[in-house]
N, C-alpha and C positions, 0 to 999 in steps of 0.2 A: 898278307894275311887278311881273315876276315872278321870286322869285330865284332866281337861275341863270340869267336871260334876261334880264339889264337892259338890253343892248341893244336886242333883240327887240320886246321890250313897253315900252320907253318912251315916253311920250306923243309925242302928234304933234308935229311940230313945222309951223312956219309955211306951208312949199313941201307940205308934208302934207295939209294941214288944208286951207288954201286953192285951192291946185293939183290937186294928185292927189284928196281926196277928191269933191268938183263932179264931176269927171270920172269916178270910178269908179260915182254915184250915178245918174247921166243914163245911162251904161251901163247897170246892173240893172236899174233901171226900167223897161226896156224888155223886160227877160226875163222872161215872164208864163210859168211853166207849165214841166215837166222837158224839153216837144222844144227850150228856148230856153235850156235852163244852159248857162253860160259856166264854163269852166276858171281856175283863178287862174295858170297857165300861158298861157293863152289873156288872159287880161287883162295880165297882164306884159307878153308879147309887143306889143298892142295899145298899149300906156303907151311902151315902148320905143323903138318903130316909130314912136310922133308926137315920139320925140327927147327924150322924159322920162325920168326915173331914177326906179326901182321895183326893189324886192326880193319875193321870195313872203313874208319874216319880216313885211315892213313892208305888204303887201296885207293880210296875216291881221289887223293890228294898224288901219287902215284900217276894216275888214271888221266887226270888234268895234265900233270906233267910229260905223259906220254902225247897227250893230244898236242901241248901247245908246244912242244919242238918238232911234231911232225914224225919222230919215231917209229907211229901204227896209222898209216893214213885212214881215212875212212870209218875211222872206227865212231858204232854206234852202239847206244845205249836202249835197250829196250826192256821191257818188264820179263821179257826172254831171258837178259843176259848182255851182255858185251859180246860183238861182231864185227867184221869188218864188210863193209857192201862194196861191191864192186857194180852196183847198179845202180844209173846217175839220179833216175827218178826219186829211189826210195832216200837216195844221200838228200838232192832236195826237198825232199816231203821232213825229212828230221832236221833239218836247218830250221824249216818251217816252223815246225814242232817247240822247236827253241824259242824262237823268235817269238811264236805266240804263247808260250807258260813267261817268256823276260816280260811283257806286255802285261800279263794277266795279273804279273808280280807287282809291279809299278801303278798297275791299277788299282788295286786293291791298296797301295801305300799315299795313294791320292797325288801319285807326280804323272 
């Protein structure tokens, strides 16, 4: 967890993990490429609309967990949407991307 966000970033829970994530998984998969990002706006909606319960706090947290077991490889985050790149350059240009807002962050916290 993160403190100040213990609700937010608390671990999955079971309707989470089991339910919601399968389904958000089978969805990015399917999104090869930036004309195919999907919104986490646009995924709520879609969560919502087959009569399931989602939040965007609880999508992000989802989202993480999909990234750090390796589930959706590739997958990136743009003002586009959620993608999956299959292009080495643009995957390290958004590592990059990371690396300099983790920096920017720490900077401005004076470490």
């Amino acid at each position: 967890m993160i403190s100040g966000f213990d609700i937010e970033t608390q671990e999955l829970n079971e309707y989470e993990s089991q339910v919601l994530m399968p389904i958000i998984i089978k969805g990015l998969i399917t999104k090869v490429g930036k004309d195919k990002a999907v919104t986490s706006g646009y995924i709520c909606s879609k969560i919502t609309e087959a009569g399931l319960k989602i939040n965007p706090a609880r999508l992000r947290k989802i989202i993480h967990e999909i990234r750090i077991t390796g589930a959706v490889a590739n997958l990136i985050a743009t003002n586009k949407g959620y993608y999956i790149s299959k292009d080495k350059e643009e995957l390290e240009k958004y590592i990059e991307s990371l690396h300099q807002r983790e920096s920017s962050i720490a900077a401005q916290s004076g470490f």
